[in-house]
LUMLUM-678320 format. One record per residue (C-alpha): residue number from 1; residue in three letters; x, y, z. Coordinates in steps of 0.05 Angstrom, whole numbers, plus 32768, in hexadecimal, padded with zeros to 4 digits. Layout:
BEGIN
NUM	Ala	X	Y	Z
...
// end
This chain:
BEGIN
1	Unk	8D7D	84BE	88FF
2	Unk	8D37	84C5	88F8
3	Unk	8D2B	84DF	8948
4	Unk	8D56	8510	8931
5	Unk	8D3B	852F	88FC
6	Unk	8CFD	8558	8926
7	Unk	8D3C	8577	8942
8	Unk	8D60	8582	8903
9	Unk	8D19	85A3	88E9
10	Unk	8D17	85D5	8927
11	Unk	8D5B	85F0	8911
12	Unk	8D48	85F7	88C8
13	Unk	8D05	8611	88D1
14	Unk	8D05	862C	8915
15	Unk	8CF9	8679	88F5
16	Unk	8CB9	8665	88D4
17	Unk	8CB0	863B	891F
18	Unk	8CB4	8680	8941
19	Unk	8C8D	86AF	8916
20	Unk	8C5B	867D	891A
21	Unk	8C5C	8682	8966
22	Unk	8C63	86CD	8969
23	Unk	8C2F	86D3	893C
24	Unk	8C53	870E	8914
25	Unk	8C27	872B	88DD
26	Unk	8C49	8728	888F
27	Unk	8C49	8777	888D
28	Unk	8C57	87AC	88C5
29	Unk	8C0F	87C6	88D7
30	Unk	8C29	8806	88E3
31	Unk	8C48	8813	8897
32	Unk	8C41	8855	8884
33	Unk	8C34	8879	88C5
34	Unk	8C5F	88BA	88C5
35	Unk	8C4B	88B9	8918
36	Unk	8C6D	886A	891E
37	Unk	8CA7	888A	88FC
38	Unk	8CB6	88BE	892E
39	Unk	8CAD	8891	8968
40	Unk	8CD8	8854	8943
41	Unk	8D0E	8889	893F
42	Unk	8D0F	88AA	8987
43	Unk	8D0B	8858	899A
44	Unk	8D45	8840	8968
45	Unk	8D69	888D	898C
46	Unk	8D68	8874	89D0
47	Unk	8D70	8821	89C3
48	Unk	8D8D	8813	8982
49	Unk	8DC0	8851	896B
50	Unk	8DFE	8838	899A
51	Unk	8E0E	8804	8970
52	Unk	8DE7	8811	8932
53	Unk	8DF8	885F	892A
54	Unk	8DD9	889B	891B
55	Unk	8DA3	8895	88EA
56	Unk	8DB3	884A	88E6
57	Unk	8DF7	8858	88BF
58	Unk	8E16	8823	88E6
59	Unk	8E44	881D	8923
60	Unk	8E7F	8802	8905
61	Unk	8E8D	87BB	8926
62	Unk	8E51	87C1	8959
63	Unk	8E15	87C7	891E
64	Unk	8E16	87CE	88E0
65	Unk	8DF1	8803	88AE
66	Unk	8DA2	87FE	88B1
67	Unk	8D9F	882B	8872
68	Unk	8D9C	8800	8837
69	Unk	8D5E	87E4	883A
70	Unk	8D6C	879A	883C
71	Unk	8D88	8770	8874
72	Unk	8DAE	8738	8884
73	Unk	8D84	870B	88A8
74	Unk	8D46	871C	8888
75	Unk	8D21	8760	8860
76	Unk	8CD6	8754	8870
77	Unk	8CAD	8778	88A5
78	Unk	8CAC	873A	88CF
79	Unk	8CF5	871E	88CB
80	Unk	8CFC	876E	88E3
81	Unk	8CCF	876A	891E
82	Unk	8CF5	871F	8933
83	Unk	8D38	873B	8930
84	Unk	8D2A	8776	8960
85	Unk	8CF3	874A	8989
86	Unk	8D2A	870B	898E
87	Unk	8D70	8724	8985
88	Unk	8D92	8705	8951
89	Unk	8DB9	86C0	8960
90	Unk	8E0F	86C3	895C
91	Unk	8DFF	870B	8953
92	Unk	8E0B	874E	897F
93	Unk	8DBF	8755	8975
94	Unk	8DA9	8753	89BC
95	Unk	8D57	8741	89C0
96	Unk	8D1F	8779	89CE
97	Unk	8CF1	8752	89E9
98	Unk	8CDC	878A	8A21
99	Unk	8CBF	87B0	89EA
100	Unk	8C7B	87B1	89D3
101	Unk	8C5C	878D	898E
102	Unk	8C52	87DE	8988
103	Unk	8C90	87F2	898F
104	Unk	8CB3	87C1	896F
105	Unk	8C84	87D6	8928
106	Unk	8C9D	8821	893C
107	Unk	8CE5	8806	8934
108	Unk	8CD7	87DE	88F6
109	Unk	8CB1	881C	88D0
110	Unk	8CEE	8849	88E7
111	Unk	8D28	8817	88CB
112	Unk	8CF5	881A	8881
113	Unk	8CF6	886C	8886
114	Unk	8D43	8862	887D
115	Unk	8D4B	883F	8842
116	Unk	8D56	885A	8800
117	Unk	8D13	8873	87DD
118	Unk	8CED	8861	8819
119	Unk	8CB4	889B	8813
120	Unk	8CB9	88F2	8802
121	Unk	8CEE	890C	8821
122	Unk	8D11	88D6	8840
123	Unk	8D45	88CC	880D
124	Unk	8D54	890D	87E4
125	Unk	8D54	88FD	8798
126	Unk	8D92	890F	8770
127	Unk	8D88	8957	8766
128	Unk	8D7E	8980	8721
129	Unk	8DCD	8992	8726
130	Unk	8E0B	8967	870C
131	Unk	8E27	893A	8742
132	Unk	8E63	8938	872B
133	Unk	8E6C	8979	8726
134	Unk	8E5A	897F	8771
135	Unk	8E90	893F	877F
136	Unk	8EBF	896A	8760
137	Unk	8EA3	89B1	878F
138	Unk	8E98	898F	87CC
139	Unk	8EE5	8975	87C6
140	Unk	8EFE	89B8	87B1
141	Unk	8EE2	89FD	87AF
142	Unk	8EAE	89F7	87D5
143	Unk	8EDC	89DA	8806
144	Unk	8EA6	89B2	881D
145	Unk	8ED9	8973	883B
146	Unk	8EFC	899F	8863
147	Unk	8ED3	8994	8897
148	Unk	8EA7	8954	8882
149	Unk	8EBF	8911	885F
150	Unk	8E96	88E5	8826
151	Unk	8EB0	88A3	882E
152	Unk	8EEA	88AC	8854
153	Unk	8F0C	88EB	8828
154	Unk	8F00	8929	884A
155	Unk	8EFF	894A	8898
156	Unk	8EE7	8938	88DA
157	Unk	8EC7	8976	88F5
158	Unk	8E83	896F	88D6
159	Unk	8E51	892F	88C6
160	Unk	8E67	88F6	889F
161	Unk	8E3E	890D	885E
162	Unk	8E45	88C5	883E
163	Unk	8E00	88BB	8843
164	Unk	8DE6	88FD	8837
165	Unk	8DB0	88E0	8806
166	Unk	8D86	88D8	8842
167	Unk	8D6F	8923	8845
168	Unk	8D49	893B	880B
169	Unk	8D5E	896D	87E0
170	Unk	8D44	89AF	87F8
171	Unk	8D65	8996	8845
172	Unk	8DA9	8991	8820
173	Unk	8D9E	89D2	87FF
174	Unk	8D8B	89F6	8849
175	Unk	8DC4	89D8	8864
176	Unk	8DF9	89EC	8832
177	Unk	8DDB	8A38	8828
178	Unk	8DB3	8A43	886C
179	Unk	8DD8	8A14	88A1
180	Unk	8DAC	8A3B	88D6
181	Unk	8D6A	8A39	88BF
182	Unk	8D30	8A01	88D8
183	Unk	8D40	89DE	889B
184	Unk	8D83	89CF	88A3
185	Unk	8D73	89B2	88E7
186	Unk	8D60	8975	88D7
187	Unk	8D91	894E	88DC
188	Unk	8D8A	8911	8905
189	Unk	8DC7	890A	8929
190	Unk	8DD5	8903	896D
191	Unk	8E0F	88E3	899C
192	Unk	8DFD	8893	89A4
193	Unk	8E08	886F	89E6
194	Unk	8DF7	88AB	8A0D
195	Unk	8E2C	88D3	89E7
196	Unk	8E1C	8923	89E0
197	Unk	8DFF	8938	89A1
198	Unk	8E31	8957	8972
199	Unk	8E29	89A8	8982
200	Unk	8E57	89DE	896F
201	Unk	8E78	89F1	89B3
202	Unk	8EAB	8A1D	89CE
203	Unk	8ECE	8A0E	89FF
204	Unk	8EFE	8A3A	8A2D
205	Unk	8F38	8A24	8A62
206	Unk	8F49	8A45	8A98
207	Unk	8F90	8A5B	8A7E
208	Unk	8F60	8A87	8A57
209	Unk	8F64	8A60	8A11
210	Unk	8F25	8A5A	89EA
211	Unk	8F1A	8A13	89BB
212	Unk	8EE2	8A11	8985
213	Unk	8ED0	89D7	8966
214	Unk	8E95	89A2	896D
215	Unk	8E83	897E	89A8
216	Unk	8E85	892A	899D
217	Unk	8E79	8911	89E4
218	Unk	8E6B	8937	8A24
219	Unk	8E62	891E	8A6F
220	Unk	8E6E	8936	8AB9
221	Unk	8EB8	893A	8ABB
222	Unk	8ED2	893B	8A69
223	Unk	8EC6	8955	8A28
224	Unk	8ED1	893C	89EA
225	Unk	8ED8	895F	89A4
226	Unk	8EF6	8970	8960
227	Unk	8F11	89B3	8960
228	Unk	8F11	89E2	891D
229	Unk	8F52	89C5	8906
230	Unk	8F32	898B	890A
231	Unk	8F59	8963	8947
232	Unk	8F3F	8940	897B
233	Unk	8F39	8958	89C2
234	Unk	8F35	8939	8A04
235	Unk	8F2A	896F	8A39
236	Unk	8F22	895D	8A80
237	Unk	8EE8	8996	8A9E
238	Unk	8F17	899F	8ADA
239	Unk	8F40	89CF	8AA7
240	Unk	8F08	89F1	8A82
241	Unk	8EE4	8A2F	8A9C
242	Unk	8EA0	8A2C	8A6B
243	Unk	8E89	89FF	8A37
244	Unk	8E52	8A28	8A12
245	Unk	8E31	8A06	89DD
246	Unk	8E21	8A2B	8999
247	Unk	8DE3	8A3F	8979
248	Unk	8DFC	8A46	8933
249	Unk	8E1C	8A11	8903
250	Unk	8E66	8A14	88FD
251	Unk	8E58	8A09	88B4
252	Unk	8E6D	8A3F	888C
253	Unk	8E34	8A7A	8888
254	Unk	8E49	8A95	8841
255	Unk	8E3E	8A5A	880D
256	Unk	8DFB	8A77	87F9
257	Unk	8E31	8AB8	87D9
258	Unk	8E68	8A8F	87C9
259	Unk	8E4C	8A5A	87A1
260	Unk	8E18	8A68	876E
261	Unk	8DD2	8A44	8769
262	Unk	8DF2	8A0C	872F
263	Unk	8E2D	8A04	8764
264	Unk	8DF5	89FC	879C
265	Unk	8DCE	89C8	8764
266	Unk	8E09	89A1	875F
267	Unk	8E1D	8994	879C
268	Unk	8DD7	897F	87B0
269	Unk	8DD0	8953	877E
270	Unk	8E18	892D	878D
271	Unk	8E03	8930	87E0
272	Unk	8DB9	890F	87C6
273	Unk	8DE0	88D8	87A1
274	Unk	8E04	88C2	87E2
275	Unk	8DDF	8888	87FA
276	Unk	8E15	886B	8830
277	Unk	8E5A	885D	8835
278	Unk	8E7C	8835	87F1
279	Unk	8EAD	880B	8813
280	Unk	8ED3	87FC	87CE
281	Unk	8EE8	8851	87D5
282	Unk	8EED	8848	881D
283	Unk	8F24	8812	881A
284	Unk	8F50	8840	87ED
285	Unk	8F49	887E	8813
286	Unk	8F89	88A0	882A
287	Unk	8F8A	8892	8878
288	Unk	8F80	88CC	88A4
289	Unk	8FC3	88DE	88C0
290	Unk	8FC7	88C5	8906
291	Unk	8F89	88A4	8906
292	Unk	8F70	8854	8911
293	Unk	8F83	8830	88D3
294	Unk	8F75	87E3	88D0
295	Unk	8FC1	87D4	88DC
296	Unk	8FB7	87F2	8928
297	Unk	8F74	87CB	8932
298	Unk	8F99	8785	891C
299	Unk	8FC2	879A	8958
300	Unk	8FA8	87BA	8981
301	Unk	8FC5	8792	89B8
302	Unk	9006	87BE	89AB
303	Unk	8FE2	87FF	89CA
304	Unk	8FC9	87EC	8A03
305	Unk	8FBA	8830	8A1B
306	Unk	8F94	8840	89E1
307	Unk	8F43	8819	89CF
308	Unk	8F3D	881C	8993
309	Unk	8EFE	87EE	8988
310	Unk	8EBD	87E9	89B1
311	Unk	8EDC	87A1	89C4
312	Unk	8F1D	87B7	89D5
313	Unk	8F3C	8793	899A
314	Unk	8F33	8752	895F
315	Unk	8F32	8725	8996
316	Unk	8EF8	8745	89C2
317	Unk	8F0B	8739	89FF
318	Unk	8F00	877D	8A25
319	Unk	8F48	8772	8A46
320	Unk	8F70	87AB	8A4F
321	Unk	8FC2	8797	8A59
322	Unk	8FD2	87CF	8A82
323	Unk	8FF0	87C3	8ABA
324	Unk	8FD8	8804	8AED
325	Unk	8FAD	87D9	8B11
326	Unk	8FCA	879C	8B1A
327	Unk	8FBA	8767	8B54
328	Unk	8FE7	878C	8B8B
329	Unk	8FC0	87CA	8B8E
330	Unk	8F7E	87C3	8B75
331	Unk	8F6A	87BA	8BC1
332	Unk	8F74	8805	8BC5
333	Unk	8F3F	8818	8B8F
334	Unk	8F12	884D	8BB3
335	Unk	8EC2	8863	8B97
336	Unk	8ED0	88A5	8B8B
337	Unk	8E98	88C0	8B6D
338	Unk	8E55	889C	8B57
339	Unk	8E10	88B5	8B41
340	Unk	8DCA	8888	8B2F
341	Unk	8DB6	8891	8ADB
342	Unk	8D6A	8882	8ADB
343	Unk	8D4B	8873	8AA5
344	Unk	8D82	885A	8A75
345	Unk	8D7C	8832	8A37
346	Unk	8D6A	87F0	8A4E
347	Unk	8D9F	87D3	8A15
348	Unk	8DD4	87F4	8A40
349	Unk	8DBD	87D1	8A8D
350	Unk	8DBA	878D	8AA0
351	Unk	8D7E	8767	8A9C
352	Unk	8D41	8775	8ABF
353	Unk	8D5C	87B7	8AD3
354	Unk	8D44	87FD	8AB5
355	Unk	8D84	882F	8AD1
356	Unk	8DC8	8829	8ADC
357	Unk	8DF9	8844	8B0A
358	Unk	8E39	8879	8AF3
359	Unk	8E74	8872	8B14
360	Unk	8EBF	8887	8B20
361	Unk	8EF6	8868	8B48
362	Unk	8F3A	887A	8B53
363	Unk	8F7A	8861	8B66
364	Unk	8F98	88A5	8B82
365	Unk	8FDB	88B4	8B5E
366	Unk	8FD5	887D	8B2D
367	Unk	8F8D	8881	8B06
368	Unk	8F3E	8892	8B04
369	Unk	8F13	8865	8AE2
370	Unk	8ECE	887B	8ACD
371	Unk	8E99	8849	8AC4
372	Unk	8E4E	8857	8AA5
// end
């Protein structure tokens, strides 16, 4: 018993074991550097967003929300800089280790910039106006979820606004009164896993029809978006004539008229109270019609043509039951089209390597797979 209680000690202690070995200060050296900010974000943009989301809202089963200011395994600087440095053990946390002591600070003073009262401007204070009063606008007159949803009640065609308390005050005001201006711009989002950034786009076939709507995902051959009735489109680019992509917002141009300044307050000050998604409102939402609800992901083995998780379903196997490729033809699969993507995330590549290769392959008549 006794030769095994070193080992026993390891497991208990081997955090404190580590930081001792990495040497990892108490406190992020970096604190309070607007410049380590910026970079931690165009970092956590191209590494951490595919499974973490935009902004750190979370990634549904791949990450979850960075926003709240506390975590899991850990809140201080240090247990911060492990968990990127060293992955995270029986986790989908994969290790950094490639990156820098630098980098990995840039990360950790990033993830602090996102939680609640973090420093000015970062988290917009409830505003002067009556938030309940703007609950009550933003789900009627102003017609506000129409287009965007606060914890599951609402649209699909704009942002996710259940963690609109991010933007301070006057950035909620530009964007509900002067969606085009510099102001309003900053907004953070962008596609995740090498998805497009959300854009107003129209998009015209070559039957002559025109689609509006906002673009979701965008490569070589396909297009994905939510068009202004709020559906979902899948459009190969064989059958489109132009994709143009919009300058102006899609959100409506006329609220600064239409609403008055304590109608303006009030919605503000509802939007700065939104600090991330209340999953006690979220359980009781009405389910979009049509859409995933947790009865099709318990079984999802029924739709095999359909993925409706990252890991194909509960199980996470990544095994599709379809049976177009099976063992009698899979000898005919032909390269059809491949390209080299330099560069990429390294999160994305296998080990050791720093770009990836894009591929398609068809079985004519029967499918086209597209790999990335």
């Amino acid at each position: 018993m006794l030769r095994r209680l070193p080992v026993l000690l390891l497991v208990v202690f081997g955090t404190s074991g580590i930081a001792a070995r990495q040497n990892v200060p108490p406190a992020n050296p970096l604190s309070g550097s607007a410049a380590a900010v910026g970079a931690g974000q165009t970092l956590f943009t191209q590494l951490c967003q595919g499974c973490h989301g935009p902004g750190g809202q979370g990634g549904g089963d791949r990450g979850p929300a960075l926003t709240a200011g506390t975590f899991t395994h850990g809140s201080g600087d240090a247990d911060l800089f492990r968990a990127i440095r060293s992955g995270i053990r029986g986790t989908q946390m994969a290790p950094f280790a490639a990156l820098s002591d630098t980098e990995v600070w840039q990360l950790v003073a990033y993830l602090r910039s996102l939680a609640p009262g973090a420093g000015p401007g970062s988290v917009a204070a409830p505003g002067p106006g009556d938030a309940s009063a703007g609950e009550t606008l933003f789900f009627g007159r102003a017609g506000c979820a129409t287009c965007h949803e606060v914890n599951a009640r609402g649209g699909i065609l704009g942002p996710d606004l259940s963690n609109a308390g991010r933007f301070a005050a006057g950035v909620l005001r530009a964007k509900i009164v002067t969606p085009n201006s510099p102001e309003a711009a900053t907004s953070g989002r962008d596609g995740g896993r090498g998805g497009a950034t959300p854009a107003a786009v129209t998009v015209k076939t070559l039957d002559g029809g025109e689609i509006r709507g906002v673009r979701r995902n965008e490569d070589t051959f396909s297009l994905q978006m939510i068009d202004l009735s709020g559906q979902l489109r899948l459009l190969d680019k064989s059958t489109l004539s132009s994709v143009t992509v919009q300058e102006t917002s899609l959100h409506p141009p006329d609220h600064a008229t239409r609403l008055s300044n304590g109608d303006v307050g009030d919605l503000v000050a509802y939007l700065g109270a939104l600090r991330g998604r209340d999953i006690s409102k979220t359980a009781v939402a009405t389910p979009v019609p049509g859409g995933v609800t947790y009865e099709r992901l318990l079984n999802a083995r029924t739709e095999p043509h359909n993925w409706l998780m990252y890991w194909g379903d509960y199980q996470g196997t990544h095994y599709s039951s379809l049976k177009s490729i099976d063992t009698a033809n899979v000898n005919r699969l032909r390269a059809a089209w491949s390209a080299p993507v330099p560069g990429g995330p390294p999160v994305y590549m296998m080990p050791s390597t720093t770009s990836g290769v894009a591929s398609i392959v068809e079985l004519p008549g029967i499918c086209r797979v597209h790999f990335a």
